[in-house]
DRENSEFI-739573 format. One line per field, with one value per residue (C-alpha): residue in three letters; residue number from 1; x, y, z. Coordinates in steps of 0.2 Angstrom, whole numbers, plus 5000, padded with zeros to 4 digits. Layout:
<atoms>
resn	c(ala_...) .
resi	c(NUM_...) .
c1	c(X_...) .
c2	c(Y_...) .
c3	c(Z_...) .
</atoms>
This chain:
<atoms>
resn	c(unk_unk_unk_unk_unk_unk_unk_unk_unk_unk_unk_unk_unk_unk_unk_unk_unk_unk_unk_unk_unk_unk_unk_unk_unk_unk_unk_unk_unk_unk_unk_unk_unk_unk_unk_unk_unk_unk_unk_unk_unk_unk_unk_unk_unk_unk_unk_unk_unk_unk_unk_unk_unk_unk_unk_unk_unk_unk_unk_unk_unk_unk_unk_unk_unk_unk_unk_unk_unk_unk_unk_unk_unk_unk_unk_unk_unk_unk_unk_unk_unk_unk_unk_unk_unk_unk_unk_unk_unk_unk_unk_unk_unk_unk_unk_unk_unk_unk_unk_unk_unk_unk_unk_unk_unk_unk_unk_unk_unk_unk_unk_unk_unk_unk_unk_unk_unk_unk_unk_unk_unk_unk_unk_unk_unk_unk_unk_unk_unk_unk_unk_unk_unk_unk_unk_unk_unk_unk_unk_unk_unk_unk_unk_unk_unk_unk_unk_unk_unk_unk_unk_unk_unk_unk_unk_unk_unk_unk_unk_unk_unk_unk_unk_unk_unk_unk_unk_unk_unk_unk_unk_unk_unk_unk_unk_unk_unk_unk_unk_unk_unk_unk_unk_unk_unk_unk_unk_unk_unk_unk_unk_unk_unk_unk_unk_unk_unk_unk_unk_unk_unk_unk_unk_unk_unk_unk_unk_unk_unk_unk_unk_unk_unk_unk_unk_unk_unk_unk_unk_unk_unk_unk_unk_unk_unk_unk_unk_unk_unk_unk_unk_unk_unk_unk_unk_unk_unk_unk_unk_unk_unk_unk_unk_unk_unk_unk_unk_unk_unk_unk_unk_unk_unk_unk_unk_unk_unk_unk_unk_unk_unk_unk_unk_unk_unk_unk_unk_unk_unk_unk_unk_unk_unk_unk_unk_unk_unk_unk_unk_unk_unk_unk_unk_unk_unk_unk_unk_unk_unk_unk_unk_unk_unk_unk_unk_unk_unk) .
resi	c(1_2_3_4_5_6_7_8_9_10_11_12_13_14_15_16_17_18_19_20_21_22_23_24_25_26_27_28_29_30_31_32_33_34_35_36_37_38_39_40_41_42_43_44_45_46_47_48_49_50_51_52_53_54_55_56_57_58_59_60_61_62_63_64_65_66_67_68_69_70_71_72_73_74_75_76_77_78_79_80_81_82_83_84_85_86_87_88_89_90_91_92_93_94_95_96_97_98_99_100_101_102_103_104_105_106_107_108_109_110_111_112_113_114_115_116_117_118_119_120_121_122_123_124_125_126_127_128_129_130_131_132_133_134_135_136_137_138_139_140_141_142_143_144_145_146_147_148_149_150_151_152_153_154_155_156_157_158_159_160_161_162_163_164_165_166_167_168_169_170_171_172_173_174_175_176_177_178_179_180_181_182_183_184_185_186_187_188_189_190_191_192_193_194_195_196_197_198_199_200_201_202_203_204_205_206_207_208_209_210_211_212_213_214_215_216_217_218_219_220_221_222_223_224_225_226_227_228_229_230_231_232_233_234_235_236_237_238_239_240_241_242_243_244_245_246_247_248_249_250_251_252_253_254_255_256_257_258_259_260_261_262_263_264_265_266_267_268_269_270_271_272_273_274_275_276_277_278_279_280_281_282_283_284_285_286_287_288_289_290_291_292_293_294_295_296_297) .
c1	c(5000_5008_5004_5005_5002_5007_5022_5029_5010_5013_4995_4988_4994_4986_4992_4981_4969_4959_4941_4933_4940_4954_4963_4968_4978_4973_4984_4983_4967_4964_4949_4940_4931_4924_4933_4923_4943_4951_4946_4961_4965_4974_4993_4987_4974_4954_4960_4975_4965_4954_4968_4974_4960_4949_4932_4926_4911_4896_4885_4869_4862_4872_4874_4874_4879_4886_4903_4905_4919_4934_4944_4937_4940_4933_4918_4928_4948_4961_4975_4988_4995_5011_5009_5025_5033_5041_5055_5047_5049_5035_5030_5016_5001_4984_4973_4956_4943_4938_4921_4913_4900_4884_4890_4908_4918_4929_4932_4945_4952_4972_4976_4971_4986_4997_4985_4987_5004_5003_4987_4999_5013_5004_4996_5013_5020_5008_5010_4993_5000_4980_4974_4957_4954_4936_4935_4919_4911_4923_4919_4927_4941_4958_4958_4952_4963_4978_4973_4970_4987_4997_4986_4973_4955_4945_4926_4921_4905_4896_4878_4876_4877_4883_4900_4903_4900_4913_4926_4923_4929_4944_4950_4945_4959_4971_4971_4964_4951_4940_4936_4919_4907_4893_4879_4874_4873_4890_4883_4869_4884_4896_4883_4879_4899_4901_4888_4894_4911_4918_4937_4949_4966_4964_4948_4947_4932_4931_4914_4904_4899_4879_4875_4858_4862_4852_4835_4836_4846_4853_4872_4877_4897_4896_4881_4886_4904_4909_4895_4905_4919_4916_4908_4924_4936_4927_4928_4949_4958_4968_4986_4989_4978_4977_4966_4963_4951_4948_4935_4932_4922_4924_4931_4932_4950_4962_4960_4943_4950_4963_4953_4941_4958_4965_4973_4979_4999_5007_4993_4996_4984_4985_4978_4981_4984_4987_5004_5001_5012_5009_5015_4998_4993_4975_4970_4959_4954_4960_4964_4969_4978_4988_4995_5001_5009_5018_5036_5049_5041) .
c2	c(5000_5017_5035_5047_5069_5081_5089_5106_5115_5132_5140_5128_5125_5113_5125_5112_5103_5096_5098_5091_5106_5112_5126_5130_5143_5144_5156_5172_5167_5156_5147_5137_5119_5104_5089_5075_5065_5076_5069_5076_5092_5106_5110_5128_5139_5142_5161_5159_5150_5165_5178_5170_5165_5177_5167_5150_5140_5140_5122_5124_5105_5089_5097_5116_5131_5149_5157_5170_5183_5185_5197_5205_5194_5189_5176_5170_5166_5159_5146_5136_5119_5114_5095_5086_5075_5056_5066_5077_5094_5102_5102_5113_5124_5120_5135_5133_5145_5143_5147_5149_5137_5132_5115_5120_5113_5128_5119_5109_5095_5095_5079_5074_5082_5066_5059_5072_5070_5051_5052_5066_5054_5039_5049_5055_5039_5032_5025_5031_5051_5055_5043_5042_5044_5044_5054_5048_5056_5072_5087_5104_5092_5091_5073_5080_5095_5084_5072_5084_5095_5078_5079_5064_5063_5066_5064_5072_5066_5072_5072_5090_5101_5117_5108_5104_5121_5125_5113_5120_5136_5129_5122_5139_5147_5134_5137_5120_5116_5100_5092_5082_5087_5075_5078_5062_5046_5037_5018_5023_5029_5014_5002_5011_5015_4994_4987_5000_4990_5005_5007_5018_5020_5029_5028_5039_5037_5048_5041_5050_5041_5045_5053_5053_5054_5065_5057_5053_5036_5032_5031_5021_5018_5001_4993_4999_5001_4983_4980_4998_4991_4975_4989_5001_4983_4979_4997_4995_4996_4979_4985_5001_5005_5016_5018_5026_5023_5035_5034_5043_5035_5032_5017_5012_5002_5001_4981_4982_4992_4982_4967_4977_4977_4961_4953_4969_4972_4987_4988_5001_5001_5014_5033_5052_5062_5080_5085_5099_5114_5110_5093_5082_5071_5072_5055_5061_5044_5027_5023_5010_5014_5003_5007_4998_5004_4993_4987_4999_5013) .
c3	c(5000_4995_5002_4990_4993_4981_4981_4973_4971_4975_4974_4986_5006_5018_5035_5048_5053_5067_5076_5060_5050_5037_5035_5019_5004_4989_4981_4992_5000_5014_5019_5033_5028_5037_5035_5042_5043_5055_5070_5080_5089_5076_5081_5081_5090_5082_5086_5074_5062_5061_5059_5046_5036_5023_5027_5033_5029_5041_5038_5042_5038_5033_5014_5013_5023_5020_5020_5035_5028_5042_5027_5011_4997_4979_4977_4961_4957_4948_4954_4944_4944_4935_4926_4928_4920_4923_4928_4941_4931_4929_4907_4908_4919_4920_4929_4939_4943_4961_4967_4986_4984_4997_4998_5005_4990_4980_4962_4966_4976_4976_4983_4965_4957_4961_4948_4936_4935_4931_4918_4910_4909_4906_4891_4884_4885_4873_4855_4851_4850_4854_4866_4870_4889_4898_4913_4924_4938_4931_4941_4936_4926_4934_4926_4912_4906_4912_4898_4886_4890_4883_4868_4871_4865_4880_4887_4901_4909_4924_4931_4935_4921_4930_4936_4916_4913_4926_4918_4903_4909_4915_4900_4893_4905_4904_4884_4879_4868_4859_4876_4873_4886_4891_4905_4909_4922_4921_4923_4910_4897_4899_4896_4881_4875_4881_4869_4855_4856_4862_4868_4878_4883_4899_4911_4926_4940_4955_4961_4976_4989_4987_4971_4956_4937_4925_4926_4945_4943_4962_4964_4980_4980_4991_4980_4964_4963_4957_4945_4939_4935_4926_4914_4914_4911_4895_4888_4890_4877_4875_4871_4880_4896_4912_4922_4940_4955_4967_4980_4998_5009_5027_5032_5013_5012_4999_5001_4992_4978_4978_4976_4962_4953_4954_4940_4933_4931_4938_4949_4965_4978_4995_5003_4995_5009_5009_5022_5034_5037_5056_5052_5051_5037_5033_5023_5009_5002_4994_4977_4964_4947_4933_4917_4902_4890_4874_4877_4873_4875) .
</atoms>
């Protein structure tokens, strides 16, 4: 089992964590957020979180809340992320706009970026100079511009048509273009793309835990999960593959992914964690990922 947390992100800072909340940078601005994970007591006081921070979220049910404003700054902004490559350098930037929204999230999720390094490799290493990749379950695309920055033929599918609209403006300010967008309920879709024959180099699936496709269709990670899968397996492309699980969920082990992947070479199993600047390691979820790519290459 492997621990992975970025390294060399300089627009975003985990500063602590503890009391079921983090304290966070992004770029010049830093914010308070539940995090149902940390369970322990922060390294530094709640009266230095709030000197520090520009604004923290207030929850007002298990879903939503409101942002209570400790500093003036903007409701929208811009951070960066520098994509590197098998070497560790840093190829090329992707940008995000990042938004206060009612249900705590801001646009992005940077323990990811350990996986945007390796789809970007994994892409560039390729035969196929155009891979075709699938991101499921895609968000505001991290997965997805990382794919497209190595030149792959990407779809990007999510349920909620707003947080396309949001990756599409990302792609926008990272000067990208021709990502295929699709609104629609992942399990609906692969069925579809599986009994069209259809096949990819790359698959990507950042699954909630709880969710509802377009026309209502329930999501449950635990009970639908694995049936998942066996879907996503047939739409691989026989030669050259990756392919990346993510999932957060409490008490989810990396042993049931790993068990979900089986079978698979270069398969790595274990936790993304984001490191603290107080020195805590908050574990932000589990994953799987593999990649094959043709010998020689």
């Amino acid at each position: 089992m492997e621990l992975l947390s970025p390294s060399n992100f300089p627009d975003y800072e985990l500063i602590d964590c503890g009391n079921f909340e983090k304290l966070e940078r992004f770029g010049q601005y830093i914010t308070i957020r539940p995090e149902p994970q940390a369970l322990w007591d922060p390294v530094m006081t709640q009266r230095d979180w709030e000197k520090k921070a520009h604004i923290k979220f207030v929850p007002n049910s298990s879903s939503s809340g409101t942002w209570k404003r400790l500093k003036d700054m903007p409701d929208r902004w811009v951070i960066k992320y520098g994509l590197k490559d098998g070497s560790g350098k840093v190829d090329t930037n992707i940008s995000f706009r990042l938004a206060l929204t009612s249900f705590k999230h801001v646009g992005i999720f940077p323990e990811q970026a350990v996986n945007w390094d390796y789809i970007y490799t994994s892409c560039l290493r390729m035969s196929n100079p155009k891979p075709k990749v699938l991101n499921l379950f895609a968000y505001t695309g991290g997965a997805t511009l990382a794919a497209k920055a190595a030149n792959a033929d990407v779809i990007h599918l999510d349920s909620i048509k707003q947080v396309v609209s949001w990756a599409n403006e990302n792609m926008e300010l990272s000067a990208l273009d021709n990502i295929r967008w699709l609104v629609e309920d992942a399990m609906t879709f692969v069925k579809k793309e599986v009994r069209r024959g259809k096949k990819y180099n790359g698959i990507i699936l950042d699954p909630p835990a709880y969710g509802h496709g377009t026309d209502g269709q329930k999501w449950k990670l635990e009970e639908m999960i694995n049936e998942m899968m066996h879907h996503v397996f047939d739409l691989l492309d026989d030669e050259e593959r990756f392919l990346i699980l993510n999932t957060y969920s409490l008490g989810f082990s990396s042993l049931v992914v790993e068990n979900m992947l089986k079978g698979y070479k270069d398969l790595h199993t274990g936790e993304l964690y984001l490191d603290s600047t107080s020195g805590l390691k908050l574990p932000l979820g589990v994953f799987g990922r593999f990649c094959h790519i043709k010998a020689g290459l």
